[in-house]
C-alpha positions in Angstrom: 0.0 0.0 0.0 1.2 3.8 -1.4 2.1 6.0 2.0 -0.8 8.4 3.2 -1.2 11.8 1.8 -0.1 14.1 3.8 -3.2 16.6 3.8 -3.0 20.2 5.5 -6.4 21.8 6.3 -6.7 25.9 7.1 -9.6 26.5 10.0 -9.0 30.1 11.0 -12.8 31.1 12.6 -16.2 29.3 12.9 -16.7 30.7 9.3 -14.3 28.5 8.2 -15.1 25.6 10.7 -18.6 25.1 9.8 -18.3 24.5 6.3 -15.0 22.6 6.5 -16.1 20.3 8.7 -17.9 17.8 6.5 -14.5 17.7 4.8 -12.3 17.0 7.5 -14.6 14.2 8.7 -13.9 12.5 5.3 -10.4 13.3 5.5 -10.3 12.2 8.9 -12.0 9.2 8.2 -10.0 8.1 5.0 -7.5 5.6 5.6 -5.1 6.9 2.6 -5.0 10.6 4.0 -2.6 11.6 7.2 -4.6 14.6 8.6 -3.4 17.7 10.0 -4.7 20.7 10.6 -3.7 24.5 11.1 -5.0 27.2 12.8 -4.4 30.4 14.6 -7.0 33.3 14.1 -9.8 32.3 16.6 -9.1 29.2 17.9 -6.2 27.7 20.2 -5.1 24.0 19.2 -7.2 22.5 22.2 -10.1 24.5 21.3 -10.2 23.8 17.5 -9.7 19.9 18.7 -13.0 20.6 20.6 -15.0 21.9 18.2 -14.0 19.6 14.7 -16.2 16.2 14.3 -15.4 13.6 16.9 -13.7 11.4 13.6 -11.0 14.2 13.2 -10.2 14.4 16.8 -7.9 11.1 17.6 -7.2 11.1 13.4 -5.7 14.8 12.9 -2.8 16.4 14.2 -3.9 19.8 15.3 -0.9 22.9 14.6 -1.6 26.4 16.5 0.6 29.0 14.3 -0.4 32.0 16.4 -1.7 32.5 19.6 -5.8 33.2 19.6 -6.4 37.1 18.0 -7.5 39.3 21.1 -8.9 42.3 19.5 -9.4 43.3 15.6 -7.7 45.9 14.3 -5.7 46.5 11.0 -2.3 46.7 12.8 -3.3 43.2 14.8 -4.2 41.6 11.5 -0.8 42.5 10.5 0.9 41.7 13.8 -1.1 38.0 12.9 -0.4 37.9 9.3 3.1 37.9 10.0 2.9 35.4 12.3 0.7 33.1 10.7 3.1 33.2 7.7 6.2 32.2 9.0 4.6 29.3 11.0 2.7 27.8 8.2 5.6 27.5 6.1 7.7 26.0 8.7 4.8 23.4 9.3 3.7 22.7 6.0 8.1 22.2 5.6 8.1 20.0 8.7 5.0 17.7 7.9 5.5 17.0 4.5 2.5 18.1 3.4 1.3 16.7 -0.5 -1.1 19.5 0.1 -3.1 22.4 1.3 -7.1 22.6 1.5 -8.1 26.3 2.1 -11.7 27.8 1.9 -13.2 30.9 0.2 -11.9 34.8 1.2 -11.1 35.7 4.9 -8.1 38.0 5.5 -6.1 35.5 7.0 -5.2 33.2 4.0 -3.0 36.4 2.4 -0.5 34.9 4.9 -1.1 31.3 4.7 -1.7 30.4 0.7 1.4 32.3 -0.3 4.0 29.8 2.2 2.1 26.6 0.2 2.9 28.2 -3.0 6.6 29.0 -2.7 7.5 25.3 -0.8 5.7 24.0 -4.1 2.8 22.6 -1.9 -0.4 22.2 -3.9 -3.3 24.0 -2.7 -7.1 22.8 -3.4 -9.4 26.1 -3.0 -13.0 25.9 -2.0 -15.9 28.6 -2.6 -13.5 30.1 -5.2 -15.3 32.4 -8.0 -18.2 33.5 -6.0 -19.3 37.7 -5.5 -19.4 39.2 -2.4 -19.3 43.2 -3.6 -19.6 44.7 -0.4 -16.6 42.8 1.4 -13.0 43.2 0.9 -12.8 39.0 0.9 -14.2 40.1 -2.5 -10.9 40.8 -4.1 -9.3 37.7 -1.4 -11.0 35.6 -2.7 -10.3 36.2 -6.6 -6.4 36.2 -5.2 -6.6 32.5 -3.7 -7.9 31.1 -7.1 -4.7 32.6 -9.8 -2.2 31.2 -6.7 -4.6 27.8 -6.3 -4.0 24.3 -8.3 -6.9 22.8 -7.8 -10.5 24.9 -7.6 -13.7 22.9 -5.9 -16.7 25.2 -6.4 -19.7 25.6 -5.3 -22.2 26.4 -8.4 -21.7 26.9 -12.0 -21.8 30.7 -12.2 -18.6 30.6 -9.6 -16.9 28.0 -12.4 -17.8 30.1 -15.2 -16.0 33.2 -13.5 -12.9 30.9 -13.0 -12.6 30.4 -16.7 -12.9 34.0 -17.4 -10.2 34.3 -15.3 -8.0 32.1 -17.4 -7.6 29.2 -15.3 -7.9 26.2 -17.0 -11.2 24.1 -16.9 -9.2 20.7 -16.1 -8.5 22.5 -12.4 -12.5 23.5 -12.4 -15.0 21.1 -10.6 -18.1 21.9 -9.3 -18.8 20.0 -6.2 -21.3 22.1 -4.6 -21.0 23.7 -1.0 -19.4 21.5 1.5 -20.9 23.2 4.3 -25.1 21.5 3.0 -23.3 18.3 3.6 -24.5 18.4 7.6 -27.9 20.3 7.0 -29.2 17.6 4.1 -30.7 15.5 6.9 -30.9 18.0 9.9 -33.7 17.2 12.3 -34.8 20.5 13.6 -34.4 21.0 17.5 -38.0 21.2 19.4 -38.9 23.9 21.5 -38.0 22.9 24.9 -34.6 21.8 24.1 -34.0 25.1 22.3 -34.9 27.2 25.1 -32.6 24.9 27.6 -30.0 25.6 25.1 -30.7 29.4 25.6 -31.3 30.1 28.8 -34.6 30.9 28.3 -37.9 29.4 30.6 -39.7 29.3 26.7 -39.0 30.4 23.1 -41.5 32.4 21.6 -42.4 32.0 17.9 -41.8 33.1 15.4 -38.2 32.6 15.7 -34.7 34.2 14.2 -31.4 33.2 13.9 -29.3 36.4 13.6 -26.0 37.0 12.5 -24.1 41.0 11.0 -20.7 40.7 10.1 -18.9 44.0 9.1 -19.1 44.9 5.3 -15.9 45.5 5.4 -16.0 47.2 1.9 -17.6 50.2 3.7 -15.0 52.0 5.2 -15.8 54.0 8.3 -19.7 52.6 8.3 -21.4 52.9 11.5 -21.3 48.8 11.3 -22.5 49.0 15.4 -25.5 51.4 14.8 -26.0 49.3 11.5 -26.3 45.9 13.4 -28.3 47.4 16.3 -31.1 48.6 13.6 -31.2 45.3 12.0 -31.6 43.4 15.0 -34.5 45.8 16.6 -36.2 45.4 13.3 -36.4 41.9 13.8 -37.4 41.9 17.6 -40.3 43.9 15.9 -41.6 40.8 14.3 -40.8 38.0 15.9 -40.4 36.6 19.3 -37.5 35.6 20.1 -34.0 36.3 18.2 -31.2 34.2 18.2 -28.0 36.3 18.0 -24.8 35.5 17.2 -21.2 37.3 16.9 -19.5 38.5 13.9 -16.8 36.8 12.1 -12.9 38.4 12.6 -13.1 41.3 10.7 -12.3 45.0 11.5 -15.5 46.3 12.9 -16.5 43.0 15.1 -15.8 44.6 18.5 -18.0 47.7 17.9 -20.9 45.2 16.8 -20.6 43.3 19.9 -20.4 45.4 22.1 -23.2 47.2 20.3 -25.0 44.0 20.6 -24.6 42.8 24.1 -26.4 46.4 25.0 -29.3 45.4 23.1 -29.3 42.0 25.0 -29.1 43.3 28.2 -32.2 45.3 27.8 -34.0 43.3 25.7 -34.7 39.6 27.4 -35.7 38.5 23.6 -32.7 38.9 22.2 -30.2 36.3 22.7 -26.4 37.0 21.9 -24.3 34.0 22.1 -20.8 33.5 20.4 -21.7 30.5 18.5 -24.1 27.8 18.4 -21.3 25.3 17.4 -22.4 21.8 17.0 -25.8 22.3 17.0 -26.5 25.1 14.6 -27.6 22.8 12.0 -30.9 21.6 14.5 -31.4 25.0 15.4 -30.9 26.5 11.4 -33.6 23.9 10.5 -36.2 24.8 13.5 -36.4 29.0 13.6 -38.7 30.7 11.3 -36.2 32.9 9.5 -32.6 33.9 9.2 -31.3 37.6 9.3 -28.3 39.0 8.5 -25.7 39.5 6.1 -24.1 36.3 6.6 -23.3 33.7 3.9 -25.4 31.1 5.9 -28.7 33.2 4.6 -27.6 33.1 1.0 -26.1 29.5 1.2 -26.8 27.5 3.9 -30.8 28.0 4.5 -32.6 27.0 0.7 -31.0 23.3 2.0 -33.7 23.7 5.0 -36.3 25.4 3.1 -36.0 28.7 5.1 -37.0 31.8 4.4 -33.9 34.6 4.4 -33.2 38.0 5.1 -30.0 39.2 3.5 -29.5 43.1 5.0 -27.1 45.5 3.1 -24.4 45.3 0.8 -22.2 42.3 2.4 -23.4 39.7 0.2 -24.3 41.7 -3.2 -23.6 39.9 -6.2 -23.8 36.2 -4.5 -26.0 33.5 -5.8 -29.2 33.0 -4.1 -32.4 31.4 -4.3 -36.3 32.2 -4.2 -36.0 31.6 -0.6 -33.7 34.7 0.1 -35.2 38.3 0.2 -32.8 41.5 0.3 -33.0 44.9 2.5 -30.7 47.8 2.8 -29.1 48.6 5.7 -32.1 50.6 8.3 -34.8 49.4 10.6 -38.0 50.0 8.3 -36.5 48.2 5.6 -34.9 45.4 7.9 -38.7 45.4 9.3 -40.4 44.9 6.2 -38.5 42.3 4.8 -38.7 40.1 7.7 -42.5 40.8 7.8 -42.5 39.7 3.8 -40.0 36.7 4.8 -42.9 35.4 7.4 -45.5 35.8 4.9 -47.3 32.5 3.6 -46.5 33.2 0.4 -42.6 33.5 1.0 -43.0 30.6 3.2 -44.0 28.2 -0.2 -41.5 29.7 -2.2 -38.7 28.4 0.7 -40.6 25.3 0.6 -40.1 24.6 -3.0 -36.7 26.0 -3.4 -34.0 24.2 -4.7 -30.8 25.2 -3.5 -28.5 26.4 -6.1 -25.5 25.2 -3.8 -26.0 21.4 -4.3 -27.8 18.9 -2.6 -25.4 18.0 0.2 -22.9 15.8 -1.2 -19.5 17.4 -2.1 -17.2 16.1 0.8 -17.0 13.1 -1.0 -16.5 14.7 -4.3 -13.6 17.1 -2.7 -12.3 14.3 -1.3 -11.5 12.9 -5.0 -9.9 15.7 -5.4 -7.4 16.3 -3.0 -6.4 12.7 -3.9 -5.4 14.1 -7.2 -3.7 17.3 -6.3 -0.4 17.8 -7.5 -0.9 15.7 -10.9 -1.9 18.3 -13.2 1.9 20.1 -12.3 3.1 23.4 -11.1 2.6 25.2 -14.5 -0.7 26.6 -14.9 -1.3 27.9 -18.5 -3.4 30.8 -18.4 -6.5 30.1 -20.9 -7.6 33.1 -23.0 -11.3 33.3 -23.9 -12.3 32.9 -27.4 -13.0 36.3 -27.9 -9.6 37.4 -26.5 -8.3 35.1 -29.2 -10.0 36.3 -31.7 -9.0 39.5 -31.4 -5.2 38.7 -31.5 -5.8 37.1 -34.8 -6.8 40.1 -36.1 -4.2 42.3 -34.3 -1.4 43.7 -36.6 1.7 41.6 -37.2 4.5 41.8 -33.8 1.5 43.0 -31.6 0.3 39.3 -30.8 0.3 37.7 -27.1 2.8 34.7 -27.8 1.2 31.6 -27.1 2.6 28.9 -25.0 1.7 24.9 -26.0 0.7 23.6 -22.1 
């Protein structure tokens, strides 16, 4: 039997966690792979062993390469980058690694896809080719994909951007979202176990997960003011909201602590750091979801739940029938949640079908990271027929010169 692969896995936050996780389980599970993975943005090695699937805790070596962030600033994302950098090229030196599995657009992987690349260390991308307009991970994102090898995407609308963007479509596979691999059969979480898991003595319905990140493509936007309006607009319609905190991004202290003032006069409103493990029974048992997260555009068509995406965050993303957009303000916030609840938004989240997948890429990405490395280091850039078109015409001299792959 051939060695195991030695596969490195990047889990910086929870936004990272959740959707990786159906991954690492098959990773953990698979007896050909040798599993490690990396973190240091949010999580401590103990705590990231914690929180992955119970598969990938005995099977996977767990690396810190930086101490947990404490606060998020600009100059600590630098202070973190730097960090980060050094130690995951020393790891990824010291273990061998045959490669690197990385997901979507956070901040973070400026510091950690560029060490891969230099020791020669393939890197399999996930979420590559997708919009997110009012975010910097926008531009992130797009940066991954021209230093990635291998691209696992969610939809065929990202794909079809990765091909405008020269890469080649033998690197291109469309596996769906990894992260509708643990909601496909989630049983939603009754009543009385949900309020034990809050705290409360009862939920009231209807019921709504929230979550506001910082669009951080706004500079200098009154993000806590912003969050604050969007979750008082939803307290207006339903009883009881679900609250959770922002991802790492500039901006995330001033929305919590913006938010934990609003819990602490308002019983409704619950503001908890994560749901963790259980966010898939409790995504499949509120009414609605709220936000600007991904998780409204992505995650909720798999569970047939209405959504309310607020502001610019997530223009330009994919979504289904089930997903309604506001701008950033209470009465609009308010009136979409109100249409979201409606009986005739409420069929239109029952018939959706998500245009994410069905719940069955872990497997598929699994195939892949197999297979990382074969296609070679060079990666041809792959002009569009239009492009080359136009060079045929061009005047003699003034051609691109074209390399045979």
């Amino acid at each position: 039997m051939a060695d195991p692969r030695t596969v490195a896995v990047f889990v910086g936050t929870r936004a990272d966690l959740g959707p990786l996780s159906p991954v690492i389980s098959v990773l953990a599970e698979a007896p050909d792979v040798d599993l490690h993975l990396l973190t240091g943005v949010m999580y401590a090695a103990d705590e990231l062993r914690q929180a992955v699937p119970p598969m990938a805790r005995a099977a996977a070596a767990v690396h810190a390469l930086a101490e947990p962030m404490g606060e998020m600033t600009t100059a600590a994302q630098l202070e973190q980058g730097a960090v980060l950098s050094a130690a995951a090229g020393r790891v990824l030196a010291e273990i061998g690694a045959d490669s690197l599995v990385v997901l979507g657009d956070r901040w973070e992987l400026l510091y950690v896809v560029p060490p891969a690349f230099l020791l020669g260390v393939p890197i399999v991308h996930l979420h590559g080719g997708e919009v997110t307009e009012g975010a910097v991970d926008e531009r992130i994102r797009h940066a991954v994909t021209k230093l990635g090898d291998e691209h696992c995407v969610a939809s065929p609308d990202a794909a079809q951007r990765l091909t405008q963007m020269g890469e080649p479509e033998s690197r291109i596979h469309v596996t769906g979202a990894p992260g509708l691999d643990r909601l496909a059969e989630a049983a939603p979480i009754d009543d009385a176990a949900l309020a034990q898991l809050l705290g409360l003595d009862h939920v009231q319905r209807p019921v709504a997960l929230f979550t506001y990140h910082p669009p951080t493509a706004h500079a200098d936007a009154p993000v806590g003011d912003w969050a604050v309006a969007a979750a008082e607009a939803t307290l207006a319609v339903c009883g009881t909201v679900i609250g959770t905190h922002p991802g790492m991004d500039e901006g995330r202290d001033e929305i919590i602590a913006a938010l934990s003032g609003l819990a602490a006069r308002e019983p409704r409103f619950r503001f908890v750091d994560a749901i963790g493990a259980q966010y898939p029974s409790v995504l499949a048992a509120v009414d609605v979801i709220v936000g600007n997260s991904s998780s409204g555009v992505i995650e909720a068509a798999t569970v047939h739940l209405p959504a309310v995406d607020v502001g610019e965050r997530q223009r330009g993303r994919l979504r289904g029938d089930n997903v309604i957009h506001a701008d950033e303000g209470r009465a609009c916030v308010e009136q979409a949640v109100r249409s979201a609840l409606s009986p005739e938004s409420q069929a239109r989240a029952r018939a959706v079908v998500n245009p994410y997948g069905s719940g069955d890429a872990s497997r598929r990405i699994l195939d892949i990271v197999r297979r990382a490395g074969e296609s070679g280091r060079v990666k041809s850039f792959v002009d569009a027929p239009d492009e080359r078109r136009r060079d045929e015409g061009a005047p003699e001299g003034t051609r691109r010169e074209e390399v045979e792959p």
